[in-house]
PAMARDO-121263 format. One line per 8 residues: number of its first residue (from 1); their letters; for each residue z, y, x of C-alpha. Coordinates in Angstrom, 2 decimals, always signed. Layout:
N
NUM	A	Z,Y,X  ...
***
This chain:
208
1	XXXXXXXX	+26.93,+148.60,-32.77  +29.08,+145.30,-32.31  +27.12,+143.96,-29.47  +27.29,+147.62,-27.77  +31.07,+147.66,-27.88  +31.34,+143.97,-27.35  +29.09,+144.32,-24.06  +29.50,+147.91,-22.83
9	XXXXXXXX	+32.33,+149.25,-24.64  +34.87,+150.44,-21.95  +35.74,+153.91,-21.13  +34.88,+155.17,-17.77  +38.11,+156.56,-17.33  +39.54,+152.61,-17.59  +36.96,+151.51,-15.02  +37.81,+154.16,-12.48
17	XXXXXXXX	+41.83,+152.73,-13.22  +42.90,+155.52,-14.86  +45.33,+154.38,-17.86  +44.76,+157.46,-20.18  +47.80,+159.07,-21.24  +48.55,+162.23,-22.51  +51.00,+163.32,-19.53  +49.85,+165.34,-16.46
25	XXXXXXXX	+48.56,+163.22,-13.86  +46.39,+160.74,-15.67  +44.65,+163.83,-16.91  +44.20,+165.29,-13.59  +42.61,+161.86,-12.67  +40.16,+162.35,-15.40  +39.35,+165.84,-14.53  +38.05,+164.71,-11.03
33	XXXXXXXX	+36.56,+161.79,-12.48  +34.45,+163.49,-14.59  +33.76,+166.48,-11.91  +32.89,+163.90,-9.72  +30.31,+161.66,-12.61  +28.81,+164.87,-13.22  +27.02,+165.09,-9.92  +23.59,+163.85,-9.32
41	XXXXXXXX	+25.09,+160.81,-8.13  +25.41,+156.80,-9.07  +27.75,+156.65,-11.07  +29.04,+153.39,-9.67  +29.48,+155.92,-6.74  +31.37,+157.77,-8.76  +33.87,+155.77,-9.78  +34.56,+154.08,-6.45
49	XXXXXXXX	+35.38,+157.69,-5.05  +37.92,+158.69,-8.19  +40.05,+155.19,-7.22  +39.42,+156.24,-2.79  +40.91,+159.63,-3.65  +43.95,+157.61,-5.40  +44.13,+155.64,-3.12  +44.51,+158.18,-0.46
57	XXXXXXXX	+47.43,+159.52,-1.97  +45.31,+162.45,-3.56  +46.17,+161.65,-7.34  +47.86,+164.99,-8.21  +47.00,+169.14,-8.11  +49.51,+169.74,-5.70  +49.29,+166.61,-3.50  +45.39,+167.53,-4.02
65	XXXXXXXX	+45.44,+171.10,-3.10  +48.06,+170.42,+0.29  +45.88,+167.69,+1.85  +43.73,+169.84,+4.60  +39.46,+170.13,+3.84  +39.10,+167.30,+6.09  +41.21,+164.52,+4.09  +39.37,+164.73,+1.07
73	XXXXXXXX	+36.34,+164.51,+2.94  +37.39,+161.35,+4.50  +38.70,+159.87,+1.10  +34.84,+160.95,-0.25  +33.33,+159.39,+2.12  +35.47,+156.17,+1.58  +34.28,+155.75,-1.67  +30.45,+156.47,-0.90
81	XXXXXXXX	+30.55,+159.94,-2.01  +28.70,+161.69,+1.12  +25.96,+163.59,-0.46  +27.86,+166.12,-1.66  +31.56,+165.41,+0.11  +31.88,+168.55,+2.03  +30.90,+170.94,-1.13  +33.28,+168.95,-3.24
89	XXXXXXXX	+35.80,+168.74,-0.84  +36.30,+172.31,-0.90  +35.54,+172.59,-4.97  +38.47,+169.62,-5.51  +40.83,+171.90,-3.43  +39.77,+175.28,-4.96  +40.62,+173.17,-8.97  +43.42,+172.05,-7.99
97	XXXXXXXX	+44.87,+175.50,-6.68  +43.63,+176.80,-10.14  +45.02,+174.19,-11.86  +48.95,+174.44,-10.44  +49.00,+178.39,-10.35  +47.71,+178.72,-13.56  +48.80,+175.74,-15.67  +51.86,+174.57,-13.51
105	XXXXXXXX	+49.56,+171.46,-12.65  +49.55,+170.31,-16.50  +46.29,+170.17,-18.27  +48.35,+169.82,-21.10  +48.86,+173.73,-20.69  +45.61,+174.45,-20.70  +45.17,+172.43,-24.44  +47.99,+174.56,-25.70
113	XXXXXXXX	+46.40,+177.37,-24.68  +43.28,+176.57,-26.47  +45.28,+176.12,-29.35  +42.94,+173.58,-30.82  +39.30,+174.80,-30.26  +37.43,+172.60,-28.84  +35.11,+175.17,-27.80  +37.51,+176.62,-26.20
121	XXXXXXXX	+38.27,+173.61,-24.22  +35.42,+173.47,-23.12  +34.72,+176.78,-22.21  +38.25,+176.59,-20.02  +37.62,+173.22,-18.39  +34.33,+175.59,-16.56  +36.61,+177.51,-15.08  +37.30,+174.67,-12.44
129	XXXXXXXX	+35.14,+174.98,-9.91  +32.62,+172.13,-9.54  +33.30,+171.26,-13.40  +30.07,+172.91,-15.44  +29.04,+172.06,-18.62  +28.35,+168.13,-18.38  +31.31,+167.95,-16.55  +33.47,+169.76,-19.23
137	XXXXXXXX	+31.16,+167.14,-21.88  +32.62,+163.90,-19.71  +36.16,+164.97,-19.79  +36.34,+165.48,-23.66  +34.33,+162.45,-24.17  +36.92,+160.74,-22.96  +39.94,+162.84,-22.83  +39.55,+162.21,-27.04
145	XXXXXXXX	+41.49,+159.39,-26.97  +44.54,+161.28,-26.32  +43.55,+164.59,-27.48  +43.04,+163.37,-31.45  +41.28,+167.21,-31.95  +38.50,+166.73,-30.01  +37.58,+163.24,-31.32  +34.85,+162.40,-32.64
153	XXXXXXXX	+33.02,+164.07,-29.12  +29.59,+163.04,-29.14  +27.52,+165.43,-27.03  +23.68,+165.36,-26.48  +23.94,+162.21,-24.19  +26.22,+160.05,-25.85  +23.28,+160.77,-29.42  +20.89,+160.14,-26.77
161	XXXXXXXX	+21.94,+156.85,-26.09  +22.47,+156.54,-29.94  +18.16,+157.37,-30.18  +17.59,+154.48,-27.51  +19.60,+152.10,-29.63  +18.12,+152.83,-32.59  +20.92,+154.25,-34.09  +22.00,+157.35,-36.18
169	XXXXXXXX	+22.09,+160.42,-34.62  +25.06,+161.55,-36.58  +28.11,+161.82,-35.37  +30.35,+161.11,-38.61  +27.68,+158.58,-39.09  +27.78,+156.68,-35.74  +31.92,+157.36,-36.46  +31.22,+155.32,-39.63
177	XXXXXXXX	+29.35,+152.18,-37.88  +31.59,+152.01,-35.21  +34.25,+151.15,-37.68  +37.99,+150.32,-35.29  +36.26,+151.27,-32.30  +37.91,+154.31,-30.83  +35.68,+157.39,-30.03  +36.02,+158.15,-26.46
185	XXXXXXXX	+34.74,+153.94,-26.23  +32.17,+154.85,-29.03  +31.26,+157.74,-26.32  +31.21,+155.96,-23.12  +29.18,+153.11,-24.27  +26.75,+155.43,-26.05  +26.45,+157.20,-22.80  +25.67,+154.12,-20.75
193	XXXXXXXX	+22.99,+153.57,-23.32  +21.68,+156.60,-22.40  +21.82,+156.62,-18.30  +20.80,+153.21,-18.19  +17.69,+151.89,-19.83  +19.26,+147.98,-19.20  +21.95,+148.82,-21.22  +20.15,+150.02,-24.01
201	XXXXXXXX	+17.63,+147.41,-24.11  +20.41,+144.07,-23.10  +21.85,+145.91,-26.49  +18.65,+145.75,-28.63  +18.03,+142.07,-27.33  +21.92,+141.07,-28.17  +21.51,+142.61,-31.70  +17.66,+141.30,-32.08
***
């Protein structure tokens, strides 16, 4: 577990440049992040296109929803997201109508709403189009660290990446070994475990 977080433990939200706070836009930020990571997709690929679309100016619901189809597939493309930039294009525009005219443009809405079911959540965060269920999975993962009621959020893949390592397969007990690590970094790193067999096994050799 030390040599995970030591090597790997960084939340994808921080590598996309996304300071996590619990105030509207950084959360919108994550919600594309994690609608675009849940593609079939590099996620290196990923990651470039969440900081092209910030770049572009496109870091908000309503900035998001007013730039024309065509923008955001330009700013998709920039980051090397063309496989799917025309489908999301229109999906990122359809959310972030959703999002304003529903929830004012504040995810934080949407958590009261929930009223502190993380079920719930998750149920809610399908509702954006593009956003299914590993999407909803990525977004708690790492929306945890400023949402204390979700936390600890290990899903299927993060306790995948715990069975690569070696490690427990409970959550309270992966909790446990991770000691002052924070969950959503216990998540990610998990998670890269998981996606990336190098990962697991520069890990194993680390800890060996």
């Amino acid at each position: 577990m030390r040599e995970l977080r030591s090597a790997h433990g960084r939340t994808y939200a921080d590598e996309a440049g996304i300071r996590l706070k619990d105030t509207p836009q950084p959360l919108y930020r994550l919600l594309v992040l994690a609608h675009l990571l849940s593609a079939r997709i590099r996620g290196s690929i990923a990651l470039a296109t969440a900081r092209a679309l910030h770049e572009a100016g496109l870091r908000d619901p309503r900035r998001m929803a007013r730039a024309d189809w065509q923008e955001r597939v330009d700013a998709l493309g920039r980051g090397g997201y063309r496989r799917y930039d025309e489908r999301t294009a229109t999906q990122l525009g359809e959310a972030a109508e959703l999002l304003t005219e529903r929830w004012g443009g504040d995810l934080r809405r949407l958590r009261r709403e929930a009223d502190g079911k993380v079920s719930e959540l998750r149920h809610m965060l399908q509702e954006f189009p593009g956003v299914g269920p590993a999407g909803a999975d990525i977004f708690l993962r790492e929306v945890q660290a400023v949402w204390p009621e979700a936390a600890p959020y290990l899903d299927a893949k993060a306790l995948q990446g715990a069975e690569r390592l070696k490690l427990p397969k409970d959550p309270d007990r992966l909790t446990e070994l991770a000691g002052r690590t924070g969950p959503a970094v216990l998540a990610a790193a998990l998670v890269r475990a998981a996606v990336d067999k190098d990962v697991a096994d520069d890990t194993l050799r680390r800890a060996g």
